[in-house]
N, C-alpha and C positions, 0 to 999 in steps of 0.2 A: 418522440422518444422511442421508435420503433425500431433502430438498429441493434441488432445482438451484437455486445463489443465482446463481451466473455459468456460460453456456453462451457456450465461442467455436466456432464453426463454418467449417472452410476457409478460413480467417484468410490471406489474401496482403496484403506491403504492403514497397510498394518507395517506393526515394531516388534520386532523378537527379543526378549527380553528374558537367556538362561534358554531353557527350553519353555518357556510360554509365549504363544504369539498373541499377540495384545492389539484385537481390530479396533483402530483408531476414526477411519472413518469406514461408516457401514452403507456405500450404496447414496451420496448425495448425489441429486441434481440441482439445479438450477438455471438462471441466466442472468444477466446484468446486462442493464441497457443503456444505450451513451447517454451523458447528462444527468443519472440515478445519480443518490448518494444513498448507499447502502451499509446498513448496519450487520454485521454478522456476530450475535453473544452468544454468551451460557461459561456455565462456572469453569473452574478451571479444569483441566485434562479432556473436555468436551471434544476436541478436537479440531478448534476455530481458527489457531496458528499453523497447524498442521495444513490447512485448507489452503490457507493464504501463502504459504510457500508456495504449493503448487499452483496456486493460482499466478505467482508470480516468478514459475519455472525457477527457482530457486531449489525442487524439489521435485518427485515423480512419483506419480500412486502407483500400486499395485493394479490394477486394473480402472474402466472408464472410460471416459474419452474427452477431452479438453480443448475448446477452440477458442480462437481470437479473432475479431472479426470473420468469423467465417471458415477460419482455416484451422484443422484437426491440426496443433501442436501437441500432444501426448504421445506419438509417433516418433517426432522431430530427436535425432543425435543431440548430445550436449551446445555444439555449433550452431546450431538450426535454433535450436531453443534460448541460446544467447543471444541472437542475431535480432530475434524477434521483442525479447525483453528490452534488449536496446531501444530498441524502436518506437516500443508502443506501449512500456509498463515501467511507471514510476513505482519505487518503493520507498517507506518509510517506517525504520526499526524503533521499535521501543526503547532499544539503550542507544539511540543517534548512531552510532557507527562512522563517528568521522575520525579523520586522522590527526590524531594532536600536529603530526612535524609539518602538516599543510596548514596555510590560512584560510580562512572562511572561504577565499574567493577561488582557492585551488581545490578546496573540497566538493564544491559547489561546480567547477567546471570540469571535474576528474569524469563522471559518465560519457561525457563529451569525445574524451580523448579518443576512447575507445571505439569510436562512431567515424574518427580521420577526421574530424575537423578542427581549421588550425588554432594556434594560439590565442589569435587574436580574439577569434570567430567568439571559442570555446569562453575567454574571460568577458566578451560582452554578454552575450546571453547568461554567463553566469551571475552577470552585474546586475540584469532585468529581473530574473527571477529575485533576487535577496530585497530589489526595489518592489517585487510585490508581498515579498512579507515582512517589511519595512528595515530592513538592517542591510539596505546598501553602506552606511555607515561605519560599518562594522567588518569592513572586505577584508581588513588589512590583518585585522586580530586572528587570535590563533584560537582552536576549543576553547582551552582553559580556560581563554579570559571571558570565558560565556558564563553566562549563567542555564542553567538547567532550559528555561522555557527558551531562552535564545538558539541555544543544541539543537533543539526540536524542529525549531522557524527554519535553521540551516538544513535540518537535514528533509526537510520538506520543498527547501527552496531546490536541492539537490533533483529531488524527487522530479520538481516541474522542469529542470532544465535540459529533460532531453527532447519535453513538447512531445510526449507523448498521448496526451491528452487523457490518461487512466494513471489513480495512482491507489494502490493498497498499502495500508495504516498498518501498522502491527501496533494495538496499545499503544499509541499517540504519548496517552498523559499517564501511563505508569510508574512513570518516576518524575513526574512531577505535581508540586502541590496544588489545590483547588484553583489557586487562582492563573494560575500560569497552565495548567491546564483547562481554562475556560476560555481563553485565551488563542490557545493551541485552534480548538474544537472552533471559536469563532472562525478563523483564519481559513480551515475548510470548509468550513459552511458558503465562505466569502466566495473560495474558489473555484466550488460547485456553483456558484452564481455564478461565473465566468464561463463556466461549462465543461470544466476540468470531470467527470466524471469517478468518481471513490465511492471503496469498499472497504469499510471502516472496522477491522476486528476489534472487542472491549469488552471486556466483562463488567462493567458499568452502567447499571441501567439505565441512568442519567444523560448519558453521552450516547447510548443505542436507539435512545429516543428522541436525536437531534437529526436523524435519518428520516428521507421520506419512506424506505420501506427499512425493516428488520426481521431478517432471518435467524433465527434463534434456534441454534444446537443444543442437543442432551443427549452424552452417552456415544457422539458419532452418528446419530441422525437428524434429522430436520422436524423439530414438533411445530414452528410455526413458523409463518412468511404472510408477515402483515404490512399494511400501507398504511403510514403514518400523517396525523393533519399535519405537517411540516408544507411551508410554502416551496415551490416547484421553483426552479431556475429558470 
């Protein structure tokens, strides 16, 4: 587990707010290695979603330096930096983000499009992924007819179908109940078995503790980066 998939380097990045600037994160480092499953907490306003934007160029710090496999993206134009998330970073939002007027199975191969590959391509690989979080079943339905933990499995399966091999959680189960978010959390755990590689944001002690390491924020810095007994993939 010695490849650097993601290196963040003296990460600042503040919000102006009236005339107050408000430093949100102060100066992280770190790194994430392939095959990790990595927890990143602390309470809320810590600054843990703000990170995971940018770690999933959804976003850009104020200063730092940010790479991917190797390569300084923080540099990288808007184009440069889409090209790249394409490629090599799943996401997955806390309120799902799919598209009601699409089916599960066009939700699920919509990254794809973007990528030029064809129809065909795009709806089998979309097929594969929803057959690894068990609701191939399920292609033809639309959101609505989901239930809450179903949303999740979708937009996870979403997450795996561009075979990226990294994928960042935004709050997985925060809108969902105990059990369907245990559920959720198993599902990753399963696919970091497979060697999917995640970086799990949560304010959740319970679920930051299903990580073999956890980095924990307070205030926009790093007080701790511990290895967890969690079994290794």
């Amino acid at each position: 587990m010695n490849h650097e998939v993601l290196k963040i380097k003296n990460m600042i990045k503040s919000f102006t707010s009236g005339d107050q600037l408000n430093r949100v994160l102060k100066g992280i480092s770190f790194v994430i290695y392939e095959g990790e499953f990595v927890s990143i907490s602390g309470a809320s306003g810590c600054g843990k979603s703000t990170l995971l934007n940018i770690m999933g160029l959804l976003d850009t710090a104020e200063s730092g330096e940010y790479y991917v496999d190797g390569l300084l993206v923080s540099d990288m134009n808007a184009e440069q930096r889409a090209k790249i998330r394409g490629s090599r970073i799943g996401f997955v939002f806390q309120s799902f983000n799919l598209i009601d007027e699409y089916s599960v199975l066009e939700n699920v191969a919509l990254p794809l499009k973007y990528r030029g590959d064809s129809l065909k391509k795009r709806y089998a690989q979309a097929l594969k992924c929803l057959e690894k979080v068990e609701l191939a079943d399920k292609a033809d339905l639309f959101p609505s007819q989901l239930s809450g933990g179903q949303q999740q499995r979708v937009s996870i399966a979403r997450a795996l179908a561009g075979d990226s091999g990294v994928i960042l959680v935004d709050e997985p189960t925060g809108n969902l109940d105990s059990k369907n978010g245990d559920a959720v959390m198993a599902l990753l755990k399963d696919l970091n078995k497979q060697g999917t590689t995640i970086v799990l944001v949560t304010h959740d002690p319970r679920y930051a503790d299903m990580a073999q390491r956890n980095i924990k924020l307070h205030d926009g810095l790093i007080v701790s980066s511990e290895k967890l007994q969690n079994e290794v993939a």
